[in-house]
DOVEXGU-282432 format. One record per residue: residue number from 1; residue in three letters; x, y, z of N, C-alpha, C in turn. Coordinates in nm, 3 decimals, padded with zeros to 5 digits. Atoms other than C-alpha are relative to their C-alpha. Example, Ala and Ser with C-alpha at 12.3 -4.5 7.8 and 13.67 -1.06 7.14 Angstrom:
2
roza	marti	n.east	n.north	n.up	ca.east	ca.north	ca.up	c.east	c.north	c.up
1	Ala	00.089	-00.119	00.000	01.230	-00.450	00.780	00.090	00.120	00.000
2	Ser	-00.082	-00.119	-00.006	01.367	-00.106	00.714	-00.077	00.109	00.073
REM end
This chain:
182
roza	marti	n.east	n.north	n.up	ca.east	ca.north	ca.up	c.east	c.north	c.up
1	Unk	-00.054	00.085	-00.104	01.941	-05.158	-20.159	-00.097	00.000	00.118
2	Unk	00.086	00.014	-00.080	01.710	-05.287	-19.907	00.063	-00.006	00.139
3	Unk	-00.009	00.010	-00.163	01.735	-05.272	-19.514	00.117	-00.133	00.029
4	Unk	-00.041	00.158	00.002	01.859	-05.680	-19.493	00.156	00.045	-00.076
5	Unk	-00.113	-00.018	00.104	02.149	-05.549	-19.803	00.061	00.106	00.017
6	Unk	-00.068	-00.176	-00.020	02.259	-05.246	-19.618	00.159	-00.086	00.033
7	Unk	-00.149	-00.003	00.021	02.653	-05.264	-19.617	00.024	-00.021	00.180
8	Unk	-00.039	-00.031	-00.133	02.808	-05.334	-19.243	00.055	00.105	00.008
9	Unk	-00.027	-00.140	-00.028	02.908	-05.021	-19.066	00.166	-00.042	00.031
10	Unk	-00.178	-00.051	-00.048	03.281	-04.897	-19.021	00.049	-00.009	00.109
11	Unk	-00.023	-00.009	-00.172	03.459	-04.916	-18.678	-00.095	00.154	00.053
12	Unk	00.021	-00.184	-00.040	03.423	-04.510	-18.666	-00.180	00.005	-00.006
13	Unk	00.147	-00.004	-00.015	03.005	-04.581	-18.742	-00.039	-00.079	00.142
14	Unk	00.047	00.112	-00.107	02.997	-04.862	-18.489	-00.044	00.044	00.162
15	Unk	00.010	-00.061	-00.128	02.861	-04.801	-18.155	-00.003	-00.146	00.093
16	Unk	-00.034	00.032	-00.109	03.005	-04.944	-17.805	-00.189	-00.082	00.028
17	Unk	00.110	00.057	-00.035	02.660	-05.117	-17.660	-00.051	00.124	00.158
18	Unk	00.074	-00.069	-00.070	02.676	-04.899	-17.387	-00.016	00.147	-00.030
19	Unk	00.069	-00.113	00.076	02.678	-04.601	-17.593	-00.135	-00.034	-00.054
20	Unk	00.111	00.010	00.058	02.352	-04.716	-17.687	-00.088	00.013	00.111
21	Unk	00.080	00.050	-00.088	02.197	-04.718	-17.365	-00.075	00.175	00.028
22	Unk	00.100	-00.112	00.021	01.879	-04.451	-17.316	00.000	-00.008	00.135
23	Unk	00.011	-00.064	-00.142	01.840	-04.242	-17.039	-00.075	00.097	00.008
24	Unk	00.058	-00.077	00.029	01.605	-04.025	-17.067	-00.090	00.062	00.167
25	Unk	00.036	-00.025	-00.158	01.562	-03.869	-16.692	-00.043	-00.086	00.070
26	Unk	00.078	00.113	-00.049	01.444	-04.219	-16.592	00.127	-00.067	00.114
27	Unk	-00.113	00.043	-00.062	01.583	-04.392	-16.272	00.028	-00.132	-00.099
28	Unk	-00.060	00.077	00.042	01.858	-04.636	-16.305	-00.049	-00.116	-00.044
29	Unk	00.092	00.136	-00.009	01.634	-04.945	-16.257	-00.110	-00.003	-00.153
30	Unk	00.102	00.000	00.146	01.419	-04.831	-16.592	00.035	00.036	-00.115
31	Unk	-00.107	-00.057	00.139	01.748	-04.753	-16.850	-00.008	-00.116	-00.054
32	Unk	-00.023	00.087	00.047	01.753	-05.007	-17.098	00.165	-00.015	-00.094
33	Unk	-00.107	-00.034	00.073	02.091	-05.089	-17.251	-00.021	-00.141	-00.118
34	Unk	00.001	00.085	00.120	02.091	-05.278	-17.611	00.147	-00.104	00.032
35	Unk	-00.081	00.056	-00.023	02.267	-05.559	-17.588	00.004	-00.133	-00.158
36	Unk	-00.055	00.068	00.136	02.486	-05.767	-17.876	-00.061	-00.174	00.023
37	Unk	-00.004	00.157	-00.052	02.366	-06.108	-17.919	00.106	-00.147	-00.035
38	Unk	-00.094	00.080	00.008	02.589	-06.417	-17.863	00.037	-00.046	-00.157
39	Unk	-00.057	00.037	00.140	02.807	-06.492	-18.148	00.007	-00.161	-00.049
40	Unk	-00.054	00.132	-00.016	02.829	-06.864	-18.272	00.096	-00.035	-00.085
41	Unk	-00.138	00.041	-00.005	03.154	-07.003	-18.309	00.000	-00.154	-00.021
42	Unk	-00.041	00.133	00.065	03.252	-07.332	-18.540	00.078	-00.066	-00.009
43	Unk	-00.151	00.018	00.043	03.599	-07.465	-18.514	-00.057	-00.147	-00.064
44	Unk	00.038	00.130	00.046	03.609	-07.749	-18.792	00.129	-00.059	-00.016
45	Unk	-00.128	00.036	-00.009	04.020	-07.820	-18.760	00.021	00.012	-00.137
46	Unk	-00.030	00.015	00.096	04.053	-07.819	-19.105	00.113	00.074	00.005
47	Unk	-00.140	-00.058	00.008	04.360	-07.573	-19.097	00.131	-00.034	00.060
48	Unk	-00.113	00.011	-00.045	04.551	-07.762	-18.861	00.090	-00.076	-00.078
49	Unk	-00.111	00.073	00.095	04.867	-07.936	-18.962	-00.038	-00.165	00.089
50	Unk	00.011	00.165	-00.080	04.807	-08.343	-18.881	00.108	-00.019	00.069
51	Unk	-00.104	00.039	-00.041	04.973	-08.481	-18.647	00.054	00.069	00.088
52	Unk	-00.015	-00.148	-00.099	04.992	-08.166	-18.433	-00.045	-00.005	00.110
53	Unk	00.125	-00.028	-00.075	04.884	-08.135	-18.099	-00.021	00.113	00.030
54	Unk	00.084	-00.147	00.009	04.654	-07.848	-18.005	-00.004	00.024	00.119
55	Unk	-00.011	-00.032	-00.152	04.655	-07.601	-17.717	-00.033	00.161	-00.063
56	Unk	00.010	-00.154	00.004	04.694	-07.209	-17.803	-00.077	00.087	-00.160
57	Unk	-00.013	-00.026	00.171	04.643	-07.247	-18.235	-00.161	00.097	00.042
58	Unk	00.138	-00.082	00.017	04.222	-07.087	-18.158	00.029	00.069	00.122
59	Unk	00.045	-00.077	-00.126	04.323	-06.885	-17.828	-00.040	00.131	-00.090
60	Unk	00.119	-00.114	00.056	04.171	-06.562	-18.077	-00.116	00.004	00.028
61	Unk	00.177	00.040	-00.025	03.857	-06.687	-18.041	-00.031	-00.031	00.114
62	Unk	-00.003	00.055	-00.124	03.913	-06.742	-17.682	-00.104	-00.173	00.034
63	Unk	00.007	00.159	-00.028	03.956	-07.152	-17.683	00.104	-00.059	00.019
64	Unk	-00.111	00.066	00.046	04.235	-07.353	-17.588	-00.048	-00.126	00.029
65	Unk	00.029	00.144	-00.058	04.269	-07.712	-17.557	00.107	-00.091	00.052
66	Unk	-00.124	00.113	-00.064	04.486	-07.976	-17.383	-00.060	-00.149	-00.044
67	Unk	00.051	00.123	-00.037	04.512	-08.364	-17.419	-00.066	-00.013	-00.195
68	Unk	00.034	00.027	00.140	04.441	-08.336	-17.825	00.128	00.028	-00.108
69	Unk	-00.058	00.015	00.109	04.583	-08.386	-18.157	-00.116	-00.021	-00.113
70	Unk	00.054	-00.018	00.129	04.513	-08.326	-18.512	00.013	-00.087	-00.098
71	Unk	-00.067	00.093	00.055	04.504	-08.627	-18.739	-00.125	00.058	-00.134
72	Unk	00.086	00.004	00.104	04.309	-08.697	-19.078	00.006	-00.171	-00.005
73	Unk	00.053	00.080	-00.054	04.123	-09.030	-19.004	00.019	-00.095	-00.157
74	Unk	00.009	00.066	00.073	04.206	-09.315	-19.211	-00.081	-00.171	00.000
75	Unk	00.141	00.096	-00.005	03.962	-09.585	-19.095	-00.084	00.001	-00.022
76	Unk	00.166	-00.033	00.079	03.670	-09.626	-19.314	-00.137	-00.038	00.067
77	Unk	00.149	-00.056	-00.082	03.435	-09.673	-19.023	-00.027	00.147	00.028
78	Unk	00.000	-00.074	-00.020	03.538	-09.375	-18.964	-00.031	00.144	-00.099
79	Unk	-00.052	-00.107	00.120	03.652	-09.152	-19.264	-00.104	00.047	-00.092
80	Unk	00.081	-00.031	00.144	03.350	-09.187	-19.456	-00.104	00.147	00.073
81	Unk	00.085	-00.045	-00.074	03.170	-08.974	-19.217	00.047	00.179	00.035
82	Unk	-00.100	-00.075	-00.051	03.400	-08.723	-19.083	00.089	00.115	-00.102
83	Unk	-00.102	-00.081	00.075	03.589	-08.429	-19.235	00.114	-00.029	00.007
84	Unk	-00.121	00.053	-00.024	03.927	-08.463	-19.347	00.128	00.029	00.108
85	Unk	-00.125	-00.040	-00.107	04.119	-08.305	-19.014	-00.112	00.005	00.101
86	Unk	00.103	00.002	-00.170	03.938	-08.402	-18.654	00.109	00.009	00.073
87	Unk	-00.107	00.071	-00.094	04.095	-08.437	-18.331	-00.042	-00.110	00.051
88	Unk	00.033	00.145	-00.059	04.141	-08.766	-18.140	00.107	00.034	00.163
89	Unk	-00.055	-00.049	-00.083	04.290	-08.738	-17.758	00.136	-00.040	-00.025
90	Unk	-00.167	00.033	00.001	04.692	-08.762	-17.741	-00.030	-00.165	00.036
91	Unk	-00.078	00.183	-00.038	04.787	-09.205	-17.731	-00.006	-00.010	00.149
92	Unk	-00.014	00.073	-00.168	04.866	-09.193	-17.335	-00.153	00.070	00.065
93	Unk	00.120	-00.030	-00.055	04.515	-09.020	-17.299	-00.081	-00.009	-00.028
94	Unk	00.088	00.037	00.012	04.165	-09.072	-17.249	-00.128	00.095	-00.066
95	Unk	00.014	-00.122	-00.029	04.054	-08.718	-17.262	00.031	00.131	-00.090
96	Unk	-00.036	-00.150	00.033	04.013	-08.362	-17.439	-00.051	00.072	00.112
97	Unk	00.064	-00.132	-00.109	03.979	-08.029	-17.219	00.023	00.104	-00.104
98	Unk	-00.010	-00.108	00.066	03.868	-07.747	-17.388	-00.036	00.128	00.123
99	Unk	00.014	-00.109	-00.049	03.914	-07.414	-17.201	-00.090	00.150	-00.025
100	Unk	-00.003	-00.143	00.049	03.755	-07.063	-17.216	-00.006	00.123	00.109
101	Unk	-00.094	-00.084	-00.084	03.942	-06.776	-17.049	-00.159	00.104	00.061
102	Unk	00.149	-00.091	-00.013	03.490	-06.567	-17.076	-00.075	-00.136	-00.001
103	Unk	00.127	00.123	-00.010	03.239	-06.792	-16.998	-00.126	00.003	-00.071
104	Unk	00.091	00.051	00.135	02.993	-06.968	-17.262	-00.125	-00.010	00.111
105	Unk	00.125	00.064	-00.005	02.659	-07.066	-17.215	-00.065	-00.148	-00.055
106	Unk	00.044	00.101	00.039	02.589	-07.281	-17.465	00.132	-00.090	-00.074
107	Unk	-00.105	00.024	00.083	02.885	-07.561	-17.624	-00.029	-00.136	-00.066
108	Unk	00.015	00.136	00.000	02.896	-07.900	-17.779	00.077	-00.022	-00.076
109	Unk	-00.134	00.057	00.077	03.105	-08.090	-18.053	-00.109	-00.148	-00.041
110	Unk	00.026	00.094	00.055	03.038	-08.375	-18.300	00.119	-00.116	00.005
111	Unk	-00.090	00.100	-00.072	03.198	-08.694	-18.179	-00.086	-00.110	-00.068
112	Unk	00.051	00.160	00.033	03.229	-09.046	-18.318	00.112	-00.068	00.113
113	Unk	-00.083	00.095	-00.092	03.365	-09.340	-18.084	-00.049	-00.112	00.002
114	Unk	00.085	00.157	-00.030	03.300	-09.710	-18.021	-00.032	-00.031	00.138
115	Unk	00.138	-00.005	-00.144	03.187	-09.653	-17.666	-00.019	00.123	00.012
116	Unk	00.083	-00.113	-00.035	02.994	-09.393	-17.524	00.137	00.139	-00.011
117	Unk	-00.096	-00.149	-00.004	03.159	-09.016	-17.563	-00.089	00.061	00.120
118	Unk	00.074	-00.085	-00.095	03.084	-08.792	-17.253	00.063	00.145	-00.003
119	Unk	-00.034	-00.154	-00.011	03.105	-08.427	-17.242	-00.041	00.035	00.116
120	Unk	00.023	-00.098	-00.152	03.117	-08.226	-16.894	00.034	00.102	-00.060
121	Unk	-00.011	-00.170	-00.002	03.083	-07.891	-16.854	00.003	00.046	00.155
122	Unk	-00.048	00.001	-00.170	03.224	-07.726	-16.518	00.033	00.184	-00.070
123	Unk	00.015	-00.139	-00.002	03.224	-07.343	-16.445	00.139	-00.009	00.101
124	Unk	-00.108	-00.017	-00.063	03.472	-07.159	-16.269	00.073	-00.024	00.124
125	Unk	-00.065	00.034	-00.119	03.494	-07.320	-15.946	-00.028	-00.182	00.001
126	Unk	-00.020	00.127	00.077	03.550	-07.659	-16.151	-00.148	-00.063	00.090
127	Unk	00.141	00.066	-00.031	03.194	-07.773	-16.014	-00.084	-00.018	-00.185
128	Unk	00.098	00.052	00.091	03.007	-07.978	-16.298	-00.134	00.066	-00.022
129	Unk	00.124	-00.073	00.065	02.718	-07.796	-16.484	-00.090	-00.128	-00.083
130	Unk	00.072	00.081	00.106	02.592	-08.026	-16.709	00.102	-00.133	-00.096
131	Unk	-00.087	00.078	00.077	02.733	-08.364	-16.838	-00.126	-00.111	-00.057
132	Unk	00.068	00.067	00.097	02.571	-08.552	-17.134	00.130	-00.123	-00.096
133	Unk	-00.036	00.084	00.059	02.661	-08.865	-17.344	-00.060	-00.136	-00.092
134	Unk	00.090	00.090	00.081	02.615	-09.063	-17.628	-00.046	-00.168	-00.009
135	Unk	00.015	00.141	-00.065	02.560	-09.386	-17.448	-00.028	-00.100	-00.120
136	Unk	00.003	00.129	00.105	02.616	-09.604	-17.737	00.149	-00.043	-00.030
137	Unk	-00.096	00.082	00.049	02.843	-09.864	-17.793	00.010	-00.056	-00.138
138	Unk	-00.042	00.031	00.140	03.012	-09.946	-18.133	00.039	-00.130	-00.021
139	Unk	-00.034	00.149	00.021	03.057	-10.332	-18.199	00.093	-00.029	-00.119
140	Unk	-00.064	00.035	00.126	03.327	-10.402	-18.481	-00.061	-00.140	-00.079
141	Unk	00.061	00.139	00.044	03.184	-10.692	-18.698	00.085	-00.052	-00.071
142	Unk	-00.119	00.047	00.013	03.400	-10.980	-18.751	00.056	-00.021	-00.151
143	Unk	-00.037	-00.001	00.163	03.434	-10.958	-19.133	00.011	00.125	-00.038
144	Unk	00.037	-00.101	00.040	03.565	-10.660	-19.279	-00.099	00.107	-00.105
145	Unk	00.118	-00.073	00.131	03.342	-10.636	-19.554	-00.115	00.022	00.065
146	Unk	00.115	-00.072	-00.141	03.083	-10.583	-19.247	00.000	00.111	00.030
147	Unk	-00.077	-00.135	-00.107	03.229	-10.263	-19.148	-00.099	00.111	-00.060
148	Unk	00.075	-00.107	00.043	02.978	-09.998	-19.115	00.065	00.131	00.086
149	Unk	-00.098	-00.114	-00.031	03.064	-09.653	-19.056	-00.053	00.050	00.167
150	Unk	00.038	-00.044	-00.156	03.060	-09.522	-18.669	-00.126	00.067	-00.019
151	Unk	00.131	-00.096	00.005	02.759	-09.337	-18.584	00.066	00.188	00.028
152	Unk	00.003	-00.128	-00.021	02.798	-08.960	-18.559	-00.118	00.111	00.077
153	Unk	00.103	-00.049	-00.136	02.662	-08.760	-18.251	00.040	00.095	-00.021
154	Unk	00.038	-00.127	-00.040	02.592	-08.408	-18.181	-00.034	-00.001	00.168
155	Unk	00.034	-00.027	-00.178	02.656	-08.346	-17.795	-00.010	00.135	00.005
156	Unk	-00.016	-00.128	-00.024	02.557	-08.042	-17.683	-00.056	00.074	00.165
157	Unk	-00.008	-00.018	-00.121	02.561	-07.899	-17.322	-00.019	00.176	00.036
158	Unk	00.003	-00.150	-00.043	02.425	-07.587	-17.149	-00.014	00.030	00.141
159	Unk	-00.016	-00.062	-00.142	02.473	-07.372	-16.860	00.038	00.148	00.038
160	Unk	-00.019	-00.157	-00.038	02.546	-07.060	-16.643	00.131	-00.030	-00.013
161	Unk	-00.136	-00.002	-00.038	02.912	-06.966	-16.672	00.074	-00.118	-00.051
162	Unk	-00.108	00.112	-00.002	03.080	-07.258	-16.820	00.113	00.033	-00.070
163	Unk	-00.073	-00.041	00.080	03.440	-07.240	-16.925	00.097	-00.099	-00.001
164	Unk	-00.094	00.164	00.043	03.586	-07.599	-16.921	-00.109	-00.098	-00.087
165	Unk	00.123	00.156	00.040	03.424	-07.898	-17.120	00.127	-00.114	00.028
166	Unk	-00.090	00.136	-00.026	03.598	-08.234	-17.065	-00.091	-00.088	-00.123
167	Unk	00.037	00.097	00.086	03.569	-08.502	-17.337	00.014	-00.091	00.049
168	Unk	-00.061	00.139	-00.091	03.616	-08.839	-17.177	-00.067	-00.130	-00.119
169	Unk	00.059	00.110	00.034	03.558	-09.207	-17.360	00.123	-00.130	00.052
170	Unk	-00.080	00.104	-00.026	03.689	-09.534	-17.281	00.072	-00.072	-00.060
171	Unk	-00.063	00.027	00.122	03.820	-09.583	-17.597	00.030	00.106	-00.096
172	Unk	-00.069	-00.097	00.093	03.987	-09.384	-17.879	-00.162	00.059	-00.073
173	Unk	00.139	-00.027	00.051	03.719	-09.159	-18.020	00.061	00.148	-00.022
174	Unk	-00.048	-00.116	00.079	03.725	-08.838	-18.270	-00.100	00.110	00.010
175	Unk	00.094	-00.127	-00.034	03.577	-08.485	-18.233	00.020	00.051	-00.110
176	Unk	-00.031	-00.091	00.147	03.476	-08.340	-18.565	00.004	00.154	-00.013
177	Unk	00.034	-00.125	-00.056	03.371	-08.010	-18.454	-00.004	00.021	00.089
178	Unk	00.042	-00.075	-00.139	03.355	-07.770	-18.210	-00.098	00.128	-00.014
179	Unk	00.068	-00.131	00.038	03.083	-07.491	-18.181	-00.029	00.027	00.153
180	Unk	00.033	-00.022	-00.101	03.009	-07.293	-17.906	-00.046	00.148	-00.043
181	Unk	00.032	-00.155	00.030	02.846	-06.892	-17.843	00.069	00.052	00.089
182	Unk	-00.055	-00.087	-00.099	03.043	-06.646	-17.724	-00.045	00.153	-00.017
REM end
């Protein structure tokens, strides 16, 4: 068994991060402490129930969300593209908010829509960090046998401290994923 194929360790093997930290009569300013690196984190909805809306179902993974629902997309601009369980924002809204209780760095989400999708990102004193968007508009073409499938974007947004994202479009539009590092 090679190094790469060694077995993960046990809780009782596992060591704290700052149990790892060397001290070796050196001042404070020259201790190094090992530190874990960010985890990345996929939500692809597939487990939810359609038709559901979402708020607490991933708070484990510290995420909630408001302003969404869980469907399985039956428009073949859409469907062909898309896994079979996305969200789309609740009918009276424009809007997802995804929360996180520890603050990310890096987040984004795969979004189709027929106008532009925008993602904000806002830290803890709701001040905007970083907002990106897929500034493209989707044209329906007037024959259905025209109908090509939405485009599919990868937004992705970084910053110090962020622990809101806002989804916003001006029209109905679906989030296939979510990934972020925590």
């Amino acid at each position: 068994m090679s190094f790469l194929e060694s077995p993960p360790l046990s809780p009782s093997q596992a060591k704290d991060s700052s149990e790892l930290t060397k001290n070796f009569n050196l001042p404070t300013s020259n201790r190094q402490t090992i530190s874990t690196p960010a985890e990345f984190i996929q939500l692809d909805f597939e487990s939810l129930t359609a038709c559901k809306g979402l708020s607490n179902q991933y708070s484990c993974l510290g995420v909630w969300f408001s302003g969404a629902i869980a469907l399985q997309p039956s428009n073949p601009a859409v469907a062909r593209h898309s896994r079979s369980q996305v969200l789309m924002p609740v009918a009276s809204l424009t809007g997802i908010t995804v929360q996180f209780p520890c603050a990310i760095n890096i987040a984004g989400a795969f979004v189709m829509g027929s106008k532009p999708v925008v993602i904000t990102a806002f830290d803890a004193n709701n001040d905007s960090i970083e907002k990106i968007s897929t500034a493209v508009t989707y044209s329906i073409p007037p024959s259905a046998e025209q109908l090509l499938p939405q485009p599919h974007h990868r937004l992705e947004v970084q910053g110090s401290n962020i622990v809101k994202l806002v989804f916003f479009s001006a029209a109905p539009f679906i989030l296939g994923d979510l990934f972020f590092y925590q």
